[in-house]
Z-matrix of the N, CA and C atoms (Angstrom, degrees):
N
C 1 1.455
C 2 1.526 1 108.92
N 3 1.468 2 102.43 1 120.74
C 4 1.700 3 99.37 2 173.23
C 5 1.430 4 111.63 3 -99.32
N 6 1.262 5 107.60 4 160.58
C 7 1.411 6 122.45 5 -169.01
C 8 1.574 7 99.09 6 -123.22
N 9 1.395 8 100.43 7 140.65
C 10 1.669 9 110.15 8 -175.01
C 11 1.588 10 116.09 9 -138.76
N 12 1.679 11 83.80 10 111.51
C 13 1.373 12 97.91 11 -176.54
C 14 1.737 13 134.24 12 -98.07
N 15 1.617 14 127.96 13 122.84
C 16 1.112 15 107.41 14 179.35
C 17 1.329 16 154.64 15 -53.14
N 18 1.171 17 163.48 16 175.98
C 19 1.311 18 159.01 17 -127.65
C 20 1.775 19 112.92 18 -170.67
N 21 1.161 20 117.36 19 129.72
C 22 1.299 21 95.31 20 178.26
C 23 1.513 22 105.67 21 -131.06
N 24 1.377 23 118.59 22 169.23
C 25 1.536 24 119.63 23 168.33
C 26 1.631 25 123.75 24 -40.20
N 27 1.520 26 100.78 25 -33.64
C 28 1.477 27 121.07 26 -165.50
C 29 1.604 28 92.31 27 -86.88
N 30 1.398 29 129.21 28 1.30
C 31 1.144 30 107.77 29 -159.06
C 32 1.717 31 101.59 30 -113.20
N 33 1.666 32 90.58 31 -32.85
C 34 1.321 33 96.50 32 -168.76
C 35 1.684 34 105.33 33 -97.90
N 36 1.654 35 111.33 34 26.29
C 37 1.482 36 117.20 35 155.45
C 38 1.382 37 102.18 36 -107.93
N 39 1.330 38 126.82 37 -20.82
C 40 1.589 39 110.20 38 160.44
C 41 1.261 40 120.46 39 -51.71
N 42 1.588 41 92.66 40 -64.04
C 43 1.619 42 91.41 41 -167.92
C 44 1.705 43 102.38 42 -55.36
N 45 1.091 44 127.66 43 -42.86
C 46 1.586 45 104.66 44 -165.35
C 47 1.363 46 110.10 45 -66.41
N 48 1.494 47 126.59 46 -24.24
C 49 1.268 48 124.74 47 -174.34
C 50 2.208 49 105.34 48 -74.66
N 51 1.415 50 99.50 49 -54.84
C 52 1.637 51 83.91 50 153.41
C 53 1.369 52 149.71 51 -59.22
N 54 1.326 53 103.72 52 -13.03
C 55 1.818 54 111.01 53 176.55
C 56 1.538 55 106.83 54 -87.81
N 57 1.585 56 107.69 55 -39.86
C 58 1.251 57 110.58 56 168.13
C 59 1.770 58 101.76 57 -48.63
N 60 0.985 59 136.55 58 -100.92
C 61 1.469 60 155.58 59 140.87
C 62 2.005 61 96.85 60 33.42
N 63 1.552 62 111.97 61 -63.58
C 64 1.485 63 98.95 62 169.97
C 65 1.074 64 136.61 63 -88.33
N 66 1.376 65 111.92 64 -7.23
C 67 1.635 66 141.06 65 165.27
C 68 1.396 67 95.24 66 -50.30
N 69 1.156 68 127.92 67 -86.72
C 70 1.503 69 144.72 68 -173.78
C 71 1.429 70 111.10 69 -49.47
N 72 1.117 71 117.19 70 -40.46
C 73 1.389 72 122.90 71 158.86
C 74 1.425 73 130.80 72 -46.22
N 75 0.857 74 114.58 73 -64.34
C 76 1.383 75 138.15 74 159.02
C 77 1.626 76 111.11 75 -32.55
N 78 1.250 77 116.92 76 -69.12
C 79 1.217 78 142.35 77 157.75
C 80 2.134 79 109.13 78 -22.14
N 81 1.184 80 93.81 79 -66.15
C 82 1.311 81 123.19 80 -168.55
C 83 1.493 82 105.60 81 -53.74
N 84 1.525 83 107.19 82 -33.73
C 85 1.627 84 135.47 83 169.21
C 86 1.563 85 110.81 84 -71.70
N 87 1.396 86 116.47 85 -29.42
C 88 1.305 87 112.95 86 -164.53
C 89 1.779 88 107.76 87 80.94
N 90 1.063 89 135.28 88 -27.54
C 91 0.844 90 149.44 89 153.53
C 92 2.142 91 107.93 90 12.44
N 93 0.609 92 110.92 91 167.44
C 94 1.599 93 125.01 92 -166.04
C 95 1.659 94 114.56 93 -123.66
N 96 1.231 95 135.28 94 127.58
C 97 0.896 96 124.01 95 166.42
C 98 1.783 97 128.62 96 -63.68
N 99 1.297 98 109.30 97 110.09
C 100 1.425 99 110.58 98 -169.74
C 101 1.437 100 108.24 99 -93.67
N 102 1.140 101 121.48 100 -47.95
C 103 1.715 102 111.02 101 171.51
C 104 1.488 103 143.98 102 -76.45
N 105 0.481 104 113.63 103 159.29
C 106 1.904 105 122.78 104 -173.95
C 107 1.555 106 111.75 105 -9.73
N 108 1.536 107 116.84 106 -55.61
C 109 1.418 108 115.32 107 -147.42
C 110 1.855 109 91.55 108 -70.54
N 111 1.405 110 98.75 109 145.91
C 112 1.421 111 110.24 110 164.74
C 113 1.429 112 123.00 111 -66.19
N 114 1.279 113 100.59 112 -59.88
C 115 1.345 114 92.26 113 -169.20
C 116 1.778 115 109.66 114 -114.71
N 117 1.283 116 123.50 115 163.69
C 118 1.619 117 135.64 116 -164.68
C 119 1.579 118 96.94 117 -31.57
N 120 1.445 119 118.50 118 -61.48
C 121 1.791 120 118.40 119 -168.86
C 122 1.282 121 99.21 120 -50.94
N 123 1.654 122 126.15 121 -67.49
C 124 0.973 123 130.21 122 -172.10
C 125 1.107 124 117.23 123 -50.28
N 126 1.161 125 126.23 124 -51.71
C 127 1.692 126 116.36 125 179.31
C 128 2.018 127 107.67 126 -60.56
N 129 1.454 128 109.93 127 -37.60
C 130 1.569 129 119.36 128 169.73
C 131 1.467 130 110.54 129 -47.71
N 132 1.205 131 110.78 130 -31.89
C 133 1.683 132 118.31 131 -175.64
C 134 1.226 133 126.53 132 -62.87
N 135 2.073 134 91.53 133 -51.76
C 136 1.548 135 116.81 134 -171.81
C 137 1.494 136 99.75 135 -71.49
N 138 1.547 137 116.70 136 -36.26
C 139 1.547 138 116.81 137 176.50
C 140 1.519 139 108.11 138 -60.65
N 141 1.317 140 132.10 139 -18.67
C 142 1.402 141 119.83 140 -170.09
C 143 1.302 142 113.47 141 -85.80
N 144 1.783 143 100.26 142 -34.99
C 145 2.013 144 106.02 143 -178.65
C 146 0.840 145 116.53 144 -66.64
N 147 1.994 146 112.22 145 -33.44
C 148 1.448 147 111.25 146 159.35
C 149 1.402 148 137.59 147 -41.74
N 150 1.305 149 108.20 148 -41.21
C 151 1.552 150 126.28 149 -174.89
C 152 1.678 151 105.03 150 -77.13
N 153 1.442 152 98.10 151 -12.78
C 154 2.477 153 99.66 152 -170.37
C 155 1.990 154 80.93 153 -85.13
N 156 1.481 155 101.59 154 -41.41
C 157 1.519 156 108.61 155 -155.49
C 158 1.566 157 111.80 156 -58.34
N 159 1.462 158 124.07 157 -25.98
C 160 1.318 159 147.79 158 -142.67
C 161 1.767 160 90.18 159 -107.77
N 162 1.522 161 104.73 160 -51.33
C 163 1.311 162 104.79 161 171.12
C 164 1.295 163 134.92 162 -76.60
N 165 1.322 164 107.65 163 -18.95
C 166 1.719 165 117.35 164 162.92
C 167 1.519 166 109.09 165 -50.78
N 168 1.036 167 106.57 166 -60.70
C 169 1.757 168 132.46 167 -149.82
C 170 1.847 169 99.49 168 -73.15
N 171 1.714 170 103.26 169 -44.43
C 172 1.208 171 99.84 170 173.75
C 173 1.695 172 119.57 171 -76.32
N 174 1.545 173 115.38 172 -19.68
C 175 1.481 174 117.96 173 167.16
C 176 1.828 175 102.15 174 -65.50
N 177 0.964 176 106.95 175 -36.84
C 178 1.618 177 104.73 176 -163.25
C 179 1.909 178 97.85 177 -79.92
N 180 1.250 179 121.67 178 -33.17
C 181 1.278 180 110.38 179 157.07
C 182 1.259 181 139.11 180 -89.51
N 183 1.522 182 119.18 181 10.03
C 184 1.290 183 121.76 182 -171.08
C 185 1.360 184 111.27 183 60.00
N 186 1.542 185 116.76 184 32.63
C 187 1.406 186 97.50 185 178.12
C 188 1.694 187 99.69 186 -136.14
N 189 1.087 188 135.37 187 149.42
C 190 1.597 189 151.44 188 165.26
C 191 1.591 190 99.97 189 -54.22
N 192 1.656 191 111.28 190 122.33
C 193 1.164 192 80.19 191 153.25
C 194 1.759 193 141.78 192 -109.84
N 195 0.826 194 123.23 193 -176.47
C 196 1.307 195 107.23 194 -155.53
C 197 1.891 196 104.02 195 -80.05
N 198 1.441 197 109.65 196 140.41
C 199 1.745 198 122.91 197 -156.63
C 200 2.126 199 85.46 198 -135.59
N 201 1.280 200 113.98 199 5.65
C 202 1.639 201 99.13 200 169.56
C 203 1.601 202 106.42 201 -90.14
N 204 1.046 203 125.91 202 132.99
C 205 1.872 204 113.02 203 -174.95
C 206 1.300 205 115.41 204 -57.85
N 207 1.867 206 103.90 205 -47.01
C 208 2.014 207 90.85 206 -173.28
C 209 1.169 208 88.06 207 -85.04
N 210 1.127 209 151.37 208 20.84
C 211 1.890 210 126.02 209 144.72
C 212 1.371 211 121.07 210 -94.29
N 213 1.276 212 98.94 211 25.63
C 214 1.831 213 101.95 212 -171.71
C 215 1.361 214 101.25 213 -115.75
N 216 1.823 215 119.35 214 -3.13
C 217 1.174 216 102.03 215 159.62
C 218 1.922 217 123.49 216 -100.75
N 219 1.385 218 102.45 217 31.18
C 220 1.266 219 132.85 218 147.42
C 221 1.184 220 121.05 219 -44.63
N 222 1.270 221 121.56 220 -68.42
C 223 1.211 222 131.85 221 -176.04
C 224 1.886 223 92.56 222 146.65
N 225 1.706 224 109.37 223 138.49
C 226 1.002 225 115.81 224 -175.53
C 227 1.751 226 116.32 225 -59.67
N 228 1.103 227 142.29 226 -30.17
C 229 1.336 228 158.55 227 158.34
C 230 1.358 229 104.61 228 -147.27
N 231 2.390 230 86.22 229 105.82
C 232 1.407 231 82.00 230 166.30
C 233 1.500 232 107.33 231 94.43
N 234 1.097 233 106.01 232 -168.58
C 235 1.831 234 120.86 233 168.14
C 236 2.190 235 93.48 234 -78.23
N 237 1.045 236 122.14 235 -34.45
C 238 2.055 237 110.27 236 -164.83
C 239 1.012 238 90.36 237 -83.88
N 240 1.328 239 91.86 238 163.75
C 241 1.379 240 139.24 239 144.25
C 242 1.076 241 132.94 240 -71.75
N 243 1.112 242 123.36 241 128.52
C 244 1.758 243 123.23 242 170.82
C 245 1.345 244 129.44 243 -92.36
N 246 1.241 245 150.72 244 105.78
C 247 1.020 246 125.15 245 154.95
C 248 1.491 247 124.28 246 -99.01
N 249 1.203 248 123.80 247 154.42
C 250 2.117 249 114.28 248 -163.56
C 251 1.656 250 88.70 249 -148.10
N 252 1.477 251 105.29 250 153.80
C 253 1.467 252 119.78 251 -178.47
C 254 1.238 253 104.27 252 -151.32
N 255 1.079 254 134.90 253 130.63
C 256 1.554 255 134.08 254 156.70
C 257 1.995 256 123.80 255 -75.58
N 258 1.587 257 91.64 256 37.09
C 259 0.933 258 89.92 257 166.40
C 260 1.835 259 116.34 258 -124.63
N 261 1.415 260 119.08 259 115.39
C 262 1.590 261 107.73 260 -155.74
C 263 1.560 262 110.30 261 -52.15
N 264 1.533 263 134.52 262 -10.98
C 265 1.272 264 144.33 263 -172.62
C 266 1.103 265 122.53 264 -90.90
N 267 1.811 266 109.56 265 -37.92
C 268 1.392 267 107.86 266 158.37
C 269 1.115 268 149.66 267 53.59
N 270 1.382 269 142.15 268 135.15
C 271 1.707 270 110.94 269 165.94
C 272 1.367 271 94.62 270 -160.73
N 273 1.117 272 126.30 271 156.67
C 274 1.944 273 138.89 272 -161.63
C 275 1.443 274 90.37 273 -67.22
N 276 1.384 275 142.57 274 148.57
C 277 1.370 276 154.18 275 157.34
C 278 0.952 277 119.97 276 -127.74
N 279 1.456 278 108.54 277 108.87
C 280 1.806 279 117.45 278 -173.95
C 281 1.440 280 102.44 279 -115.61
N 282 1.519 281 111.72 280 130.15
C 283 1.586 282 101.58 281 178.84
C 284 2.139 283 101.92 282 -98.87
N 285 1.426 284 82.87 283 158.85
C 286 1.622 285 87.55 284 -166.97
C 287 1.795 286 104.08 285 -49.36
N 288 1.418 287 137.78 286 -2.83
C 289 1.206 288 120.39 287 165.16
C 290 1.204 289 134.04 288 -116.18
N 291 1.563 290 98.03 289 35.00
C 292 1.154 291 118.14 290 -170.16
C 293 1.827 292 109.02 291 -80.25
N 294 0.893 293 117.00 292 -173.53
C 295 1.829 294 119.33 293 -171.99
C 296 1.641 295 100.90 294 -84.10
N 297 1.197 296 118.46 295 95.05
C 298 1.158 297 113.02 296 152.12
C 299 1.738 298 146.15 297 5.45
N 300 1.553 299 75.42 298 -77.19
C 301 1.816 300 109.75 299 -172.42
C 302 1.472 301 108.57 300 -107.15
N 303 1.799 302 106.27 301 38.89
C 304 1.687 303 110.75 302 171.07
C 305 1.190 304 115.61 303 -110.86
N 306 1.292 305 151.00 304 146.52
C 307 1.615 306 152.18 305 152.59
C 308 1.565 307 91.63 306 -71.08
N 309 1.916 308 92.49 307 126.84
C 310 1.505 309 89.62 308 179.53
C 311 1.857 310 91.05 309 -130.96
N 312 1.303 311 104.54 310 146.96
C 313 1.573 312 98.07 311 -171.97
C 314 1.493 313 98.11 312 -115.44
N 315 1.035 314 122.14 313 152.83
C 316 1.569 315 133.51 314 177.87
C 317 2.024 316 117.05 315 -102.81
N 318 1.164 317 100.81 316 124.01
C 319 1.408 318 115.84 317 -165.20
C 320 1.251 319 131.19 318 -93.79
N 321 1.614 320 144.09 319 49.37
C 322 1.624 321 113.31 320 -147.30
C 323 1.735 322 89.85 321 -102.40
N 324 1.580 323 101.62 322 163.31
C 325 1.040 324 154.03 323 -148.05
C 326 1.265 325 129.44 324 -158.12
N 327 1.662 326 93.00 325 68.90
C 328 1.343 327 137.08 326 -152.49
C 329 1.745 328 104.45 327 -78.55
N 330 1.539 329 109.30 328 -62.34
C 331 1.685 330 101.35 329 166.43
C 332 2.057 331 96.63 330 -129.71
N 333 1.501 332 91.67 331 173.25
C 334 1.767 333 91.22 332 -174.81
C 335 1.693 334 110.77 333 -74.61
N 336 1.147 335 126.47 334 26.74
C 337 1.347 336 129.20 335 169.32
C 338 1.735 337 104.12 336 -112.39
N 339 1.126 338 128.14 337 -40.13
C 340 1.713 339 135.75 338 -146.47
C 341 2.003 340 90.30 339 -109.60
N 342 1.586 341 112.55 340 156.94
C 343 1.290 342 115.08 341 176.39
C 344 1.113 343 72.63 342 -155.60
N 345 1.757 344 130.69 343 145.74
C 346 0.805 345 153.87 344 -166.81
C 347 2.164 346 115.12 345 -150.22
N 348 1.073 347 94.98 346 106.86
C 349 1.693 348 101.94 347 -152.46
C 350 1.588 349 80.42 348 -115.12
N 351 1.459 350 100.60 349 117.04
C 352 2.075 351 117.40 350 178.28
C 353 1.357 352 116.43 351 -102.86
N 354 1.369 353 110.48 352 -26.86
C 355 1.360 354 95.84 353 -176.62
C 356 1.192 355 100.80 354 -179.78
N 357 1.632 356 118.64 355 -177.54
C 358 1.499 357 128.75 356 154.86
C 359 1.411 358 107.91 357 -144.55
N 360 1.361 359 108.02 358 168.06
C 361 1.356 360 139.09 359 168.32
C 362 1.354 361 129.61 360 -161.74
N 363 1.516 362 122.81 361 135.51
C 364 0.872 363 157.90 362 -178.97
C 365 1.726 364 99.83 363 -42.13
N 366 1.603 365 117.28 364 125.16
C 367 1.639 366 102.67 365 179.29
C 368 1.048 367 120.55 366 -77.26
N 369 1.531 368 121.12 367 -17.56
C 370 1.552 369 106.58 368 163.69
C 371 1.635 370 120.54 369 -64.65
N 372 0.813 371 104.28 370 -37.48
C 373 1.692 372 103.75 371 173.52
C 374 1.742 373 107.22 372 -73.83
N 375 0.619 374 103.34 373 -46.55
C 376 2.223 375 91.82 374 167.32
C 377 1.394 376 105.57 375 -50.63
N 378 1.546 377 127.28 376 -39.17
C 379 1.160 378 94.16 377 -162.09
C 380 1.494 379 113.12 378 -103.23
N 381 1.336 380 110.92 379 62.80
C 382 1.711 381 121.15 380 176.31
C 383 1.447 382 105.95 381 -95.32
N 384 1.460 383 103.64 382 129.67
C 385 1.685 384 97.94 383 177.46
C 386 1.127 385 123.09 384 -17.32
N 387 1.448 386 114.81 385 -65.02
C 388 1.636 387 129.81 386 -175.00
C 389 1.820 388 118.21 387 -7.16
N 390 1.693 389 81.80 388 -45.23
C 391 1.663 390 102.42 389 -171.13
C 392 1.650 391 124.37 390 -76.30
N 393 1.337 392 110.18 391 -44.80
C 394 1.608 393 141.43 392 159.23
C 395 1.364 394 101.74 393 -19.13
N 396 1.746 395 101.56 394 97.85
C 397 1.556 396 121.41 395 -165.47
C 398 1.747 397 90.68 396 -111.62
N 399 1.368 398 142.35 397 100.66
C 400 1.450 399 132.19 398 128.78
C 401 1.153 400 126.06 399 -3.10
N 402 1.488 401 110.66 400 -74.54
C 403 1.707 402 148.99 401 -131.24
C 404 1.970 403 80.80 402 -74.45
N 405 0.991 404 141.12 403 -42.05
C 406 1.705 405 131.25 404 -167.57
C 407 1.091 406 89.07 405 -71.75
N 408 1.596 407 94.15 406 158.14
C 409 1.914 408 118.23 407 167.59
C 410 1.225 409 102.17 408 -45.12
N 411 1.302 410 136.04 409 -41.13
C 412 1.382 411 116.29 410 -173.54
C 413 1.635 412 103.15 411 -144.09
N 414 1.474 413 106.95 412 105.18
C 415 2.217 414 104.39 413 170.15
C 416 1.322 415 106.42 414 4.35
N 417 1.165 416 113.97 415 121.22
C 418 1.939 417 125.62 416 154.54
C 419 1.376 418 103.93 417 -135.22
N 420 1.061 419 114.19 418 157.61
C 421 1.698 420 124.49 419 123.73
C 422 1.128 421 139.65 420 -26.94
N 423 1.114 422 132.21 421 69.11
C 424 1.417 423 120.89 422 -170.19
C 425 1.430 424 136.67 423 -99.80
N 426 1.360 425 135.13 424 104.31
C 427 1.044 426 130.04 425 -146.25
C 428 1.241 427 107.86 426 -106.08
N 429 1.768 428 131.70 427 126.88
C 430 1.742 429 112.89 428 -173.71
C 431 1.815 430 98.10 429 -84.23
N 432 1.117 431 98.12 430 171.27
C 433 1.411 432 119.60 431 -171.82
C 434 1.536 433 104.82 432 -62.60
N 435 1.383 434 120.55 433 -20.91
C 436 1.497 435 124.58 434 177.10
C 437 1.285 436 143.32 435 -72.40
N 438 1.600 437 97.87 436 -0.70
C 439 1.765 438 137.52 437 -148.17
C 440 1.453 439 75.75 438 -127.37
N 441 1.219 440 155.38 439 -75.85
C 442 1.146 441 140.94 440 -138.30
C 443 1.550 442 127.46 441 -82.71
N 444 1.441 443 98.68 442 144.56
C 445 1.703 444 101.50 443 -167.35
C 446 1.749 445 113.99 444 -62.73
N 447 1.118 446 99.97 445 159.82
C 448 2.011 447 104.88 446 -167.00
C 449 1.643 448 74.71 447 -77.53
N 450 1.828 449 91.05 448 134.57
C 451 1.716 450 104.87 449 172.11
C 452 1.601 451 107.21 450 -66.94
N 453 0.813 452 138.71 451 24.85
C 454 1.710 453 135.84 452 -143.72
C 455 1.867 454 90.97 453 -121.38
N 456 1.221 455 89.64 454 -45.15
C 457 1.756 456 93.21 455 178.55
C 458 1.509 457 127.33 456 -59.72
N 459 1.837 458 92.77 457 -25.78
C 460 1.617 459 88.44 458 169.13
C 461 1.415 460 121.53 459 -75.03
N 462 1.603 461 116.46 460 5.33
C 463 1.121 462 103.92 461 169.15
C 464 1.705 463 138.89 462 -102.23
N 465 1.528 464 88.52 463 25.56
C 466 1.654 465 110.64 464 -166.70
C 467 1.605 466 118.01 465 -99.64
């Protein structure tokens, strides 16, 4: 069961003002581009859905999520992980060095009003062959939305 959460104008100038904010950060590190987008916008982009995805998940738990950097290796809201895509089809992407022993929930972000949070799973369980996608810009894990546990359970 997915749960669908709203979005607001105010929300999606946060997030760009924070993605901007870890973009540059990152940068500031020298740091490497690790996710999908090719080029600087694109990766600026993927940092922004991240930032709608982080805020869905934290509206749906009543919780903030965390925007200090060394507390973001906390866990993006909370103890999870987020991952978010603006694509409604989507599927969780864990790269093989990703945290093991994290609940990571999957986010799409279908239009800029709607957040749509499908599921989670555990990264040891993503990373079973089964999942082992080529076909992306860069090998992941890829888990379809049909594999993943109803987010509802994390609240038990």
């Amino acid at each position: 069961m997915s749960i669908e959460i709203g979005l607001s104008a105010g929300d999606i100038a946060f997030a760009s003002t924070e993605a901007s904010s870890r973009f540059y950060y990152d940068r500031m590190l020298k740091a490497e581009f690790k996710g999908m987008g090719g080029s600087w916008v694109e990766q600026l982009g993927l940092e922004i859905s991240g930032c709608l995805g982080e805020i869905a998940v934290g509206r749906w738990l009543d919780r903030y999520p965390f925007s200090l950097f060394k507390e973001r290796k906390q866990g993006d809201v909370g103890e999870f992980e987020v991952r978010a895509t603006g694509h409604a089809t989507g599927r969780l992407l864990i790269s093989p060095d990703d945290n093991s022993e994290r609940k990571y929930l999957l986010v799409t972000i279908p239009t800029w009003e709607k957040a749509i949070i499908h599921g989670w799973m555990w990264g040891y369980e993503a990373k079973d062959a089964k999942y082992w996608n080529t076909y992306m810009p860069k090998p992941v894990f890829a888990v379809g939305q049909q594999f993943l546990h109803d987010p509802n359970t994390l609240l038990r």
